[in-house]
C-alpha positions in Angstrom: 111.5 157.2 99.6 107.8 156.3 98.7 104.8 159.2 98.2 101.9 159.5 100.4 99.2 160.0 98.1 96.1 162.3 99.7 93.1 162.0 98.1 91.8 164.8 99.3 90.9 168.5 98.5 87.7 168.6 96.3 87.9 169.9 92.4 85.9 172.8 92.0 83.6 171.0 89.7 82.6 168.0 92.1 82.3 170.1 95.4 78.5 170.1 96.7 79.3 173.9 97.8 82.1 175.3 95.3 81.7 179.1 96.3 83.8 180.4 97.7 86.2 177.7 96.1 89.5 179.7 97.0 90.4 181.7 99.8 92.2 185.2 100.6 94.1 184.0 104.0 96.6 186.3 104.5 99.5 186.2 107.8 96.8 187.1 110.6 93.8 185.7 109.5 91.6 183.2 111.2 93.3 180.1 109.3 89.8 178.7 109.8 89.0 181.4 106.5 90.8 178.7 104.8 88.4 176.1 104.3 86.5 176.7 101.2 84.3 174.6 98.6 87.4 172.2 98.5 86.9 171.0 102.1 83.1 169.8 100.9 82.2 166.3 99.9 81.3 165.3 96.0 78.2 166.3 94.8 78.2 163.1 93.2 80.2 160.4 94.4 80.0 158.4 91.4 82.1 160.9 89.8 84.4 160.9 92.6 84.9 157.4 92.9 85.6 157.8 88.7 88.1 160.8 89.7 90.0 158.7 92.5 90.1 155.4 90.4 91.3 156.8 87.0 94.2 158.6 88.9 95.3 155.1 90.8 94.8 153.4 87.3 97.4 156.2 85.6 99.9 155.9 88.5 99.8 152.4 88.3 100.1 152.6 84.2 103.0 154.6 85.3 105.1 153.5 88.1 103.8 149.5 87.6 101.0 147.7 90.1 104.1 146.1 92.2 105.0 149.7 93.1 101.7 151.4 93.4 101.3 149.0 95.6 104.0 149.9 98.4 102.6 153.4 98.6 100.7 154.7 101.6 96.9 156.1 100.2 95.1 158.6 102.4 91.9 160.2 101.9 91.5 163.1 103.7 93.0 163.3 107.0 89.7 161.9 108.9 86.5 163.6 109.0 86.8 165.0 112.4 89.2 167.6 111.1 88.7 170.9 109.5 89.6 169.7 106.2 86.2 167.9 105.9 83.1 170.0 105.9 81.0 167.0 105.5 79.6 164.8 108.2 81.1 161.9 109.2 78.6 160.0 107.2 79.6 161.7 103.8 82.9 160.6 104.9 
């Protein structure tokens, strides 16, 4: 069994609209409520691209390049979802 690793769901500290960063959905809500600041893009996606490269760099410290490698990477789940609050551009 490999992972699926999703890069997805924006720190707090990167998202260019952080509040409201968590939500209060509840059994009967509109699940749309869900999407908060971590649906946004990066403020600064230089510091995303840091974020996402140091984390492939520890898992393949870790686990070893030839395995890394066999894993499927996502990021997001496309921006025509409501996941990403960006435009397809920031995407």
């Amino acid at each position: 069994m490999k992972p699926l690793v999703q890069i997805g769901f924006m720190p707090e500290a990167l998202s260019s609209q952080p509040e409201p960063y968590r939500h209060n959905w509840k059994p009967g809500d509109n699940y749309g409520n869900i999407y908060t600041g971590w649906a946004y893009p990066p403020k600064d996606y230089a510091k995303w691209a840091e974020l996402v490269f140091q984390w492939a760099r520890h898992c393949e410290r870790r686990y070893g390049r030839a395995e890394v490698e066999t894993w499927l990477w996502e990021v997001w789940n496309g921006p025509n979802g409501g996941y990403w609050k960006g435009t397809p551009e920031e995407y």
